[in-house]
Backbone bond lengths (Angstrom), bond angles and torsions (degrees), N, CA, C in turn:
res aa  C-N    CA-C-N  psi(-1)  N-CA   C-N-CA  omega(-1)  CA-C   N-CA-C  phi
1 X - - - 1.453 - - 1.522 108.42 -
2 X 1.548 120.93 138.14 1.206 122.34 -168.71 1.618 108.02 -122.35
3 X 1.287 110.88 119.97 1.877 96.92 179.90 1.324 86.08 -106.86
4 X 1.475 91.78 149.91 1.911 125.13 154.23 1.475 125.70 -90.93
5 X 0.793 129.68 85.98 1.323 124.53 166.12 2.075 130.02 -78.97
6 X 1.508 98.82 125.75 1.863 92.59 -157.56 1.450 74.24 -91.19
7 X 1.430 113.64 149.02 1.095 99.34 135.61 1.607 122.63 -137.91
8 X 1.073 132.18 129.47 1.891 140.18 -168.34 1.720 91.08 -39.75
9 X 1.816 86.30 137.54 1.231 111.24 160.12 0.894 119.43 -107.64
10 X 1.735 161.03 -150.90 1.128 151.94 42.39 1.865 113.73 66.12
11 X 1.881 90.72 -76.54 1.374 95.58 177.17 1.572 132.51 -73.23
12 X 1.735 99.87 -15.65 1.314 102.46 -166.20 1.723 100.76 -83.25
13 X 1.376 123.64 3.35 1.349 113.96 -164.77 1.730 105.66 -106.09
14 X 1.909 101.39 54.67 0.989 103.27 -175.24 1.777 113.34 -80.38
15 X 1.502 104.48 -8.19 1.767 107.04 -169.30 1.420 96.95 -84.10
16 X 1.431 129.82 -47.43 1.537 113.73 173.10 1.504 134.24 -9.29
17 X 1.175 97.53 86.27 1.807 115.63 171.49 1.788 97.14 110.92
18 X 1.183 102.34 29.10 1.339 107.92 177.83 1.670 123.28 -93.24
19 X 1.220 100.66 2.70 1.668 126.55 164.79 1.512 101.34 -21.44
20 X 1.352 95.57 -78.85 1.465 119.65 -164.19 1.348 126.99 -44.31
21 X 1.639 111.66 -35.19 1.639 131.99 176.79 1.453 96.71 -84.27
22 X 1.714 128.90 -35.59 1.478 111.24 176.01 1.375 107.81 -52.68
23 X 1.269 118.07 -65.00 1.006 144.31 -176.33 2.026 120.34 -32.09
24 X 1.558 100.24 -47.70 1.536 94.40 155.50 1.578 117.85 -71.84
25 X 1.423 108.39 -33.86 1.733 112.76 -163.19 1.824 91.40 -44.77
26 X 1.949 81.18 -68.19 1.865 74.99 -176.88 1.031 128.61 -78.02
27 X 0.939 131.77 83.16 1.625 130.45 -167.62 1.734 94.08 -166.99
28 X 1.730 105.27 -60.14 1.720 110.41 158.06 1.573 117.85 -28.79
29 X 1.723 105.34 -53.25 1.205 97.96 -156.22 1.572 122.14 -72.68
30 X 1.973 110.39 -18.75 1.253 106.97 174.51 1.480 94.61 88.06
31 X 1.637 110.64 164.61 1.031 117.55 156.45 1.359 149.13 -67.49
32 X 1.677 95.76 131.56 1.530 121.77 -154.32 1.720 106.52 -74.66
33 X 1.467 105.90 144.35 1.492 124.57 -164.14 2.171 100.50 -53.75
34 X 1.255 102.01 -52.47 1.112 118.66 169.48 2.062 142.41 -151.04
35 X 1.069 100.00 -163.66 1.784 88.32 159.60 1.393 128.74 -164.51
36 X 1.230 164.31 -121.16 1.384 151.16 140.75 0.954 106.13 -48.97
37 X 1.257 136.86 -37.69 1.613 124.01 -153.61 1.504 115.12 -113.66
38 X 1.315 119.97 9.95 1.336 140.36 173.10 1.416 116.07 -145.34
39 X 1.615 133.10 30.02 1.094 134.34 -140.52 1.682 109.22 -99.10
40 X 1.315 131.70 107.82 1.599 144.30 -145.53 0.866 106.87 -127.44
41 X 1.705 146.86 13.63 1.677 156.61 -175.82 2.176 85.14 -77.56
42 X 1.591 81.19 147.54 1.466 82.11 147.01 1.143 135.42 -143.90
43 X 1.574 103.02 8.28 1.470 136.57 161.46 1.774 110.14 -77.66
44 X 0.942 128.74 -24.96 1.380 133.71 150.25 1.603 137.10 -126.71
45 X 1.262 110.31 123.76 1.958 114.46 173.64 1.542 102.70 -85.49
46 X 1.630 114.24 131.12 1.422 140.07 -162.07 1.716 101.20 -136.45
47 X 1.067 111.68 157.50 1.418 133.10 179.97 1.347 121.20 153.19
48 X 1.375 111.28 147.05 1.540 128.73 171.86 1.086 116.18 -142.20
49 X 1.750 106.05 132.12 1.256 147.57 -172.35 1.442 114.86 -125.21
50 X 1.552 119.80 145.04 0.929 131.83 168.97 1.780 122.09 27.84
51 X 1.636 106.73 39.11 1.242 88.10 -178.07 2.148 116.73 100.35
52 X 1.935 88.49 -15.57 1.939 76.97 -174.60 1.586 84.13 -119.09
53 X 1.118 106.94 176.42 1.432 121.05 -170.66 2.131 88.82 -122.84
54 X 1.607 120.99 131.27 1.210 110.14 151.49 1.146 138.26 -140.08
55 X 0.816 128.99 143.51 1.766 125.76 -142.35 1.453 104.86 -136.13
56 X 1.404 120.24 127.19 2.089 110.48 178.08 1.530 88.58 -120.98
57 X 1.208 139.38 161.25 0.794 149.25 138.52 1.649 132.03 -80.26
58 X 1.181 108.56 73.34 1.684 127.10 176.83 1.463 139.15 -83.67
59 X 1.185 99.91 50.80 1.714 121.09 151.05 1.080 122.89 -100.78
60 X 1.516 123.82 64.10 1.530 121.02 177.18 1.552 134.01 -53.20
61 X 2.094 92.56 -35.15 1.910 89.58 173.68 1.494 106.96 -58.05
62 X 1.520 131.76 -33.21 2.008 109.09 -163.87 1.411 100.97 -110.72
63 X 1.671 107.50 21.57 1.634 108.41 168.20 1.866 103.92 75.81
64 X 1.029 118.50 45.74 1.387 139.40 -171.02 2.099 99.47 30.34
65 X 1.170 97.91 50.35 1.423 95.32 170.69 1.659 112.55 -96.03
66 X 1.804 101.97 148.95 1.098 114.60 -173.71 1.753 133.44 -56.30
67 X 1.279 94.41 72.48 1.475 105.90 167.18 1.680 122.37 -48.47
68 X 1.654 106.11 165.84 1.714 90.30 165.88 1.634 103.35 -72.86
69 X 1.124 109.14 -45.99 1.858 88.87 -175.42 1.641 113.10 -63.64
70 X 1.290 137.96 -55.43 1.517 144.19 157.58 1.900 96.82 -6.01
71 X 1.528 107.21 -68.32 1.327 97.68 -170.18 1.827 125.51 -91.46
72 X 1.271 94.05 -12.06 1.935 111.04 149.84 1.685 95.69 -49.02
73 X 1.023 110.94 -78.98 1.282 126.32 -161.44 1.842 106.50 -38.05
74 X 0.541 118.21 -64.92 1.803 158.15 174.71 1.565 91.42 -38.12
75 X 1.474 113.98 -65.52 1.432 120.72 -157.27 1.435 88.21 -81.35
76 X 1.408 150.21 -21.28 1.270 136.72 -151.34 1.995 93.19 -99.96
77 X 1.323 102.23 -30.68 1.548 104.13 -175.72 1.464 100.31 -67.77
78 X 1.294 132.07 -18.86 1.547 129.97 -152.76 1.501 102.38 -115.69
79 X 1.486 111.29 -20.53 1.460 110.74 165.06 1.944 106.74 -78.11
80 X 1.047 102.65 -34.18 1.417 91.84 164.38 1.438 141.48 -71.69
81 X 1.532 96.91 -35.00 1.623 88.10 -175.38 1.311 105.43 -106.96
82 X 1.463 122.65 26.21 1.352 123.30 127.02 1.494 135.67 -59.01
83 X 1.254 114.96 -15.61 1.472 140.47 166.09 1.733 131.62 -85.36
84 X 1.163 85.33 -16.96 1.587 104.08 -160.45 1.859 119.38 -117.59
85 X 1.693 101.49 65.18 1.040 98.12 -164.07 1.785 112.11 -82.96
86 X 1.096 114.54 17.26 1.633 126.10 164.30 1.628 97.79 -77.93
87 X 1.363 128.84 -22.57 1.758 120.04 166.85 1.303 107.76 -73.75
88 X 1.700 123.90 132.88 1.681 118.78 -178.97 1.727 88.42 -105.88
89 X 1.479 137.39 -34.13 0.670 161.59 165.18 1.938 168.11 -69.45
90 X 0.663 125.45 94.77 1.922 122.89 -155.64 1.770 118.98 -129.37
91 X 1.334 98.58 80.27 1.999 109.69 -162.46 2.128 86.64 -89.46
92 X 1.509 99.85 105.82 1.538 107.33 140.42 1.408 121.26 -59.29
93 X 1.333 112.61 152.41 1.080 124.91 169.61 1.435 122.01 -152.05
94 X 1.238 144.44 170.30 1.436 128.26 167.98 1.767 118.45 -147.21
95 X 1.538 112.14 127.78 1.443 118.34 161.46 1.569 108.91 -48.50
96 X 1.605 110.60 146.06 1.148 99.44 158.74 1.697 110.98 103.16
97 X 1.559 109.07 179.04 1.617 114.87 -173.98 1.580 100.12 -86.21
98 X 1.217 116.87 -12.52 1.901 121.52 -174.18 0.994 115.69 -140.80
99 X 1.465 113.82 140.04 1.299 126.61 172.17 1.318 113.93 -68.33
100 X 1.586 133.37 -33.99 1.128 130.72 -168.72 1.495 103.65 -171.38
101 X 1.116 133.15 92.93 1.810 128.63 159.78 1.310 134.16 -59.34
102 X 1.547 115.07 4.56 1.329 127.16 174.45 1.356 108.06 74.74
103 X 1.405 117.60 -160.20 1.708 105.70 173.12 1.249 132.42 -43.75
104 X 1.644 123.25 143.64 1.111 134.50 174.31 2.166 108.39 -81.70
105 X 1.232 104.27 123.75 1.585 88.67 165.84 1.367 98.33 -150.50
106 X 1.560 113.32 74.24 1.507 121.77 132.05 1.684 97.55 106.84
107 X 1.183 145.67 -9.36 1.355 131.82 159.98 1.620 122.48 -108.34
108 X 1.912 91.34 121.36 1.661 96.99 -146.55 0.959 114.50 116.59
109 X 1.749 135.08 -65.40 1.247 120.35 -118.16 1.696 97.56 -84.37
110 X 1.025 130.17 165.88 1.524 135.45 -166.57 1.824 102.33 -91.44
111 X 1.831 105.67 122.04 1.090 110.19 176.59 1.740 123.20 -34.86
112 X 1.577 128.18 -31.83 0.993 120.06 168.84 1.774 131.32 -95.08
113 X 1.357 95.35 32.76 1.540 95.87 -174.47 1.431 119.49 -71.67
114 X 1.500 104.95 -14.42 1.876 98.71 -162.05 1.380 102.09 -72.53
115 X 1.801 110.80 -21.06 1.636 109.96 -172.36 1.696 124.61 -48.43
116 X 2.052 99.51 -29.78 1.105 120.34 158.62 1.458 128.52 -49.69
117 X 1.538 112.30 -50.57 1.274 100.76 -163.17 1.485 105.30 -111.84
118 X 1.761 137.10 -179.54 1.311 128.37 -99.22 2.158 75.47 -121.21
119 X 1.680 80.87 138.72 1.102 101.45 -174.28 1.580 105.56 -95.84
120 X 1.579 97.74 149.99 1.687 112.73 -155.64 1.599 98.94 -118.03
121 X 1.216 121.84 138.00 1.725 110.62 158.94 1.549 108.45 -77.76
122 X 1.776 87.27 157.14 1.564 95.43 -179.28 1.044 122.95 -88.68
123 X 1.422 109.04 142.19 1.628 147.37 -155.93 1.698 106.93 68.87
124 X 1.183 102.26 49.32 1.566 106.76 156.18 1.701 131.42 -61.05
125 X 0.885 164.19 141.04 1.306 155.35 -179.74 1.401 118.15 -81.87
126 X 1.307 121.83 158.84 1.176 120.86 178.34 1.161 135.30 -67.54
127 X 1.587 117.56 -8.83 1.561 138.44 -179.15 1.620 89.93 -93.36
128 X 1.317 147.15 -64.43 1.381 141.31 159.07 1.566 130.33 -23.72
129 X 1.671 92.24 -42.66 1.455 106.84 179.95 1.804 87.83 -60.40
130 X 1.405 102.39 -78.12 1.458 107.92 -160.64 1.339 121.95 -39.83
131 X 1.582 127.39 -29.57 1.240 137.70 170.64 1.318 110.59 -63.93
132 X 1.198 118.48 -57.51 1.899 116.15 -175.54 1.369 88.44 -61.97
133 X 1.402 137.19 -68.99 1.244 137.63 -157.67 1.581 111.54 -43.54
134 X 1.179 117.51 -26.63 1.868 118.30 -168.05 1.811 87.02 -120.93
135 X 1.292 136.95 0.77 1.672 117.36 164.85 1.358 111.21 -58.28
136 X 1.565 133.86 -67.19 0.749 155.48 -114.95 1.965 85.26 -80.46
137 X 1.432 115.21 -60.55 1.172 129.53 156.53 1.298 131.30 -3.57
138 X 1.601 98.48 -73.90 1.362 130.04 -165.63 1.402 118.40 -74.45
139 X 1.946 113.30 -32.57 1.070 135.11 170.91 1.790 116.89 -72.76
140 X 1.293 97.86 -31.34 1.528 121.76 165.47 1.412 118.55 -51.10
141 X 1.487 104.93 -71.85 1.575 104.50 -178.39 1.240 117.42 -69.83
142 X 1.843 123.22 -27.21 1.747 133.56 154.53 1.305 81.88 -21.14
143 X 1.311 122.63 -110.75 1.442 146.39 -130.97 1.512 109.39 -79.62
144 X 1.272 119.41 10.13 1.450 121.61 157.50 1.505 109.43 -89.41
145 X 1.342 108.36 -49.17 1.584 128.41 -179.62 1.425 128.45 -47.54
146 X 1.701 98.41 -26.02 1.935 137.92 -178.51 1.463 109.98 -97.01
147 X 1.362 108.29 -21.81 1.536 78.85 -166.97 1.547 114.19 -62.20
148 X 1.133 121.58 -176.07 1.471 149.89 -167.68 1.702 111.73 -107.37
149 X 1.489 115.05 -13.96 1.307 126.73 176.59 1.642 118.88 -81.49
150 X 1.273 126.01 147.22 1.335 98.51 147.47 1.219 136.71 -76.97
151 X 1.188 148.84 123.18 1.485 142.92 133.49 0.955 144.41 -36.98
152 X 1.412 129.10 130.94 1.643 139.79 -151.92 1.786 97.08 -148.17
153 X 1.019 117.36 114.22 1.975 109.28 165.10 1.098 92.39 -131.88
154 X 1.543 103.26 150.35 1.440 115.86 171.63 2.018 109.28 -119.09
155 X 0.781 103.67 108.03 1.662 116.19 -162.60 1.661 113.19 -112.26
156 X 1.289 100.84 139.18 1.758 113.20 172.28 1.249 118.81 -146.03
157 X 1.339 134.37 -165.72 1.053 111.25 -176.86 1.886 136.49 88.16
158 X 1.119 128.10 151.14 1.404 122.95 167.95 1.804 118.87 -73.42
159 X 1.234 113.92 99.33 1.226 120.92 -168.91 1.737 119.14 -97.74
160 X 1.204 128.93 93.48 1.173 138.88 -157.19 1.641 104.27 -80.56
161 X 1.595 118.59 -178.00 1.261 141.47 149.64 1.616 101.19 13.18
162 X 1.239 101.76 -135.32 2.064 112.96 -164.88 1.441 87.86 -60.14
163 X 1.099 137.91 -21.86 1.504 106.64 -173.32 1.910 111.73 -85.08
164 X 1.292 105.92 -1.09 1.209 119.53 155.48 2.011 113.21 -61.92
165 X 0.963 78.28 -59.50 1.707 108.85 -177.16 1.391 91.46 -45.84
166 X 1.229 139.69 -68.99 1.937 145.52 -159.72 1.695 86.00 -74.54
167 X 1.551 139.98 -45.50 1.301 124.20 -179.28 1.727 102.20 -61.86
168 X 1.088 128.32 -71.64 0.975 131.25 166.50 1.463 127.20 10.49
169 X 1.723 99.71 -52.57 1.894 121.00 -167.52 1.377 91.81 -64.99
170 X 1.133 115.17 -26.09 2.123 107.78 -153.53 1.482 109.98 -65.98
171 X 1.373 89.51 155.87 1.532 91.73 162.08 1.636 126.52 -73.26
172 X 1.496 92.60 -47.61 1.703 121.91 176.23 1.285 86.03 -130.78
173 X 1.930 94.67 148.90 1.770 133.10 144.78 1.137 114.57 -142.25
174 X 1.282 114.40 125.31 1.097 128.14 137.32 1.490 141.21 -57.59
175 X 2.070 131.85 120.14 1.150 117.63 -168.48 1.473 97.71 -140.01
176 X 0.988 107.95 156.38 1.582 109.47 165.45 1.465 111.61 -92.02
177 X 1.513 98.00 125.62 1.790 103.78 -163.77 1.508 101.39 -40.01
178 X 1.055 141.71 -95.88 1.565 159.24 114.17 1.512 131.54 37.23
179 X 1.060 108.84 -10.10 1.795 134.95 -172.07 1.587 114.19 -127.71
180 X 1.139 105.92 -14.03 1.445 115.44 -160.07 2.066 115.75 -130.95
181 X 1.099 107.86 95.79 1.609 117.33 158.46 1.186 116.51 -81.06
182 X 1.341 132.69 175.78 1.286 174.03 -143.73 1.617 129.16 176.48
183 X 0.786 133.54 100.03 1.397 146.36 -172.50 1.466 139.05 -171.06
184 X 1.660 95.16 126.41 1.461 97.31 179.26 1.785 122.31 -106.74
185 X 1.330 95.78 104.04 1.600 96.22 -168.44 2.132 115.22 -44.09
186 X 1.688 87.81 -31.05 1.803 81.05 -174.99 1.229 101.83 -54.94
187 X 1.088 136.47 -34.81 1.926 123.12 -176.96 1.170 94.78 -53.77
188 X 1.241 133.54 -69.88 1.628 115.57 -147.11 1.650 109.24 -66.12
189 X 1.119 123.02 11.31 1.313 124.76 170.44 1.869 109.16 -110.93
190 X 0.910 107.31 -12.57 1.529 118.65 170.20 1.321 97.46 94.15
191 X 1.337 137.44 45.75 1.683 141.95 166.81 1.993 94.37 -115.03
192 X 1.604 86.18 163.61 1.666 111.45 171.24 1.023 110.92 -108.13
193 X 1.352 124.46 128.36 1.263 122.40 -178.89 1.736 106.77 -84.49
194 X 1.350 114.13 124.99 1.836 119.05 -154.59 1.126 107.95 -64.64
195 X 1.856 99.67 -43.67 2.196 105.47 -154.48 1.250 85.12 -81.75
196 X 1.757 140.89 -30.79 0.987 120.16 -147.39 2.075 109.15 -95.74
């Protein structure tokens, strides 16, 4: 078993005074689907206790990859415990062979997912498409990256693209040397992966 420990530099204290951008994100997003106390995902199990926040990530058919509901889900926990400074705490975890497969594109994903993610008027363009299509994301890892909690995930598995990106946010992870990849396929094609 291999622990990581982050610890802040200098450079990492790039969110400082970053209040203000949470603060539009959520405010953009409007009201949230739910929260601990009404919590209806079924791509993720949520609850808080005593002070910890816990979160698994349970979509095992697409390898807990980021669906629109996966990251609904995700963004609704982070609008909360931005609020919730009685949480000291926020331990990931994950169902399944992966902690996170990064994007979802279409095997698995549950016939009603698009209801999740961000609706476009018709005859939108493809530069529009692509923008709503990667906000939802981008606003995601913002406000994972912000919270005020610590973070703890414990991860295995082949871990792709943005779901690199959500390991990334933690404070601590835990991996099993031997059980556990990292990889972003856009390199081996000679692309950057953006969110990550």
């Amino acid at each position: 078993l291999t622990l990581t420990v982050r610890t802040p530099t200098m450079a990492d204290r790039w969110w400082q005074g970053s209040e203000v951008i949470v603060k539009e994100i959520i405010a953009s997003l409007g009201k949230r689907r739910c929260d601990s106390s009404n919590w209806n995902y079924d791509a993720v199990k949520y609850s808080i206790s005593a002070g910890l926040a816990q979160v698994k990530l349970d979509d095992q058919v697409t390898g807990n990859a980021l669906t629109h509901q996966m990251t609904a889900a995700l963004t609704d926990i982070a609008v909360e415990l931005h609020s919730r400074p009685d949480v000291k705490a926020v331990v990931f975890t994950a169902g399944g062979f992966y902690f996170c497969t990064g994007g979802a594109f279409g095997a698995g994903v549950p016939e009603d997912d698009a209801k999740y993610g961000p609706q476009l008027e018709p005859g939108a363009g493809s530069f529009e498409e692509g923008v709503a299509g990667n906000a939802p994301l981008s606003r995601l890892l913002y406000l994972l990256n912000t919270l005020p909690q610590y973070k703890a995930a414990s991860i295995r598995g082949g871990n792709l693209g943005a779901g690199i990106s959500i390991i990334a946010s933690m404070d601590f992870v835990v991996a099993p040397e031997r059980k556990t990849a990292l990889s972003f396929k856009e390199a081996t094609r000679g692309l950057a992966a953006c969110t990550s």
